[in-house]
N, C-alpha and C positions, 0 to 999 in steps of 0.2 A: 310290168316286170315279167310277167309269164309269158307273155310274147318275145319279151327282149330274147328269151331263151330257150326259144320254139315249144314250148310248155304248153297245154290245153286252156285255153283264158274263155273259153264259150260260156259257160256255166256262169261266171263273173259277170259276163256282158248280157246276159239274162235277167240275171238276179238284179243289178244295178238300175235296169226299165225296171222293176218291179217293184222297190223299195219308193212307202210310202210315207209320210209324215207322220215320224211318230215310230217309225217302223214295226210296227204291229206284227207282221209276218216272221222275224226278229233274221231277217236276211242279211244283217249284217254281221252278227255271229256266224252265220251260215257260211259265208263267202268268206269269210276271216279264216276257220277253218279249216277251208277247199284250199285259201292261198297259200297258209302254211307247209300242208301236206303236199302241195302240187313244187313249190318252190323247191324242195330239197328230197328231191326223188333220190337223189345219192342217200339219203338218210332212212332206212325203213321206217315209217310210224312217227315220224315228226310232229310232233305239238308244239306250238310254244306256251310256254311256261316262264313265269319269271324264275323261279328255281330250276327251270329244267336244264336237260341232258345239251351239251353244247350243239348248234350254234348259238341257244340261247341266250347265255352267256357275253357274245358277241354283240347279239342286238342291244342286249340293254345296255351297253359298253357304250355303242355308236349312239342309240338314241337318247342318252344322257347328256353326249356331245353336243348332239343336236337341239336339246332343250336347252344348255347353256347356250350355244350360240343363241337361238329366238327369245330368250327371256335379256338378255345384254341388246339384245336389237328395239328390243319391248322398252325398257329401259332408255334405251339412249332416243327413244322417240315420243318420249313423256310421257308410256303407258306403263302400268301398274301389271307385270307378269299375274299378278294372283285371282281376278277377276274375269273369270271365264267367258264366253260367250255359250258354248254346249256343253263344255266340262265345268263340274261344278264339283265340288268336295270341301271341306272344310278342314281337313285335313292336309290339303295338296295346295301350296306358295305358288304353284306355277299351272293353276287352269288355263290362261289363256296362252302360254306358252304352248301348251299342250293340244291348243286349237290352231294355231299358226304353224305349228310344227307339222302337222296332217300333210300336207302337200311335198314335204319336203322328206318323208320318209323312206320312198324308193329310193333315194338316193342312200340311205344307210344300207337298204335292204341287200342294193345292189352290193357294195362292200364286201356285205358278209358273204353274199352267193359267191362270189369272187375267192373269198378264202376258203369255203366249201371245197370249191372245185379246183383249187392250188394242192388242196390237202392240209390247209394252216387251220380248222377249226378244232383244235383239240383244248382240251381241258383248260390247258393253261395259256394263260392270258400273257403270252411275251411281248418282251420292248417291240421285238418288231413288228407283231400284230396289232400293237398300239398305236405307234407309228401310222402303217396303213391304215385305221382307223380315223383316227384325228386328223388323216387327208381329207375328211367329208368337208372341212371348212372352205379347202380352197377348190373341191369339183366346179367345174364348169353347168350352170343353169342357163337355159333358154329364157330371153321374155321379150316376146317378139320376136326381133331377127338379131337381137341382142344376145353375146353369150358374156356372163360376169361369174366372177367365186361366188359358192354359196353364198360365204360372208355376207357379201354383198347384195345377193338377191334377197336372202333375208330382210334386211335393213330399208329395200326396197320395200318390201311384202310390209312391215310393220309401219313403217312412216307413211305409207297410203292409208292405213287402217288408223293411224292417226287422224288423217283429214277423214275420213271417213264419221268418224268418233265428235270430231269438230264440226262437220256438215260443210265443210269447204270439197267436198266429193263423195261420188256414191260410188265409187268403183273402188274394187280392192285387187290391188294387183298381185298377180303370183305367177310364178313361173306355169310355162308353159312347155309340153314336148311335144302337140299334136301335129306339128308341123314339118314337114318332110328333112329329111339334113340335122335332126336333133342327133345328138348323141348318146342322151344321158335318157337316165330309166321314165 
């Protein structure tokens, strides 16, 4: 994402060789951080916060979205949303949604940078910034030289992790962008 918008991404690509099993070094707070603040330089001192100052407000808008889509995906491919693989809470219905959903999150992120830099990030939450929102379904995702709606890639991503689960395959498929000609984040 910080490349997508000629942004400093060095630091991330450091930290990322560095982070170890278990992440002891806690580099992943750390680059969590750097991403936020680096992303919305329009914004002085940008944090995110689930309570906080808008665009936050946005994120958690889209990434709701996006956890409904992957848990209806989870669901319709005979796995149980609530059973985590890295997320775990006893509190939280949807761990493993919440694990499937990780790859798919630039694509929200990108949304809201988008409304940032329209100017549509303000307080309040209108039809039509829902609208643009709730497009995160049908974005176009790379897999392979395949471009499909998220919808879809989803659906993809969780019914692999079905046979996965099953032992009919070891491969979990997910979108990809590192391929030249992507378009998406």
């Amino acid at each position: 994402m910080l490349k997508r918008y000629n942004l400093p991404a060095d630091n991330l690509l450091y930290w990322a060789r560095q982070v170890t099993s278990g992440d002891e070094g806690n580099l992943e707070a750390r680059a969590a951080t750097y991403y936020w603040k680096t992303l919305f330089p329009e914004i002085p001192g940008f944090v995110r916060q689930r309570e906080g100052p808008p665009p936050n407000h946005l994120l958690n808008y889209t990434y709701a979205i996006l956890r409904a889509i992957v848990a209806r995906s989870l669901v319709g491919s005979g796995l149980l949303p609530t059973l985590g693989i890295h997320h775990h809470n006893r509190y939280n219905h949807y761990c493993l949604a919440d694990d499937i959903m990780e790859p798919y999150r630039p694509f929200a992120d990108a949304l809201v940078k988008e409304l940032v830099l329209q100017g549509k990030a303000t307080a309040q939450l209108t039809t039509e910034v829902k609208k643009q929102l709730l497009s995160i379904a049908h974005t176009d995702v790379l897999f392979d030289d395949e471009r499909s709606p998220l919808m879809v890639g989803v659906q993809r991503t969780t019914a692999s992790l079905a046979k996965c689960f099953e032992g009919t395959s070891k491969k979990l498929i997910t979108r990809n962008c590192h391929k030249k000609g992507c378009h998406a984040p």
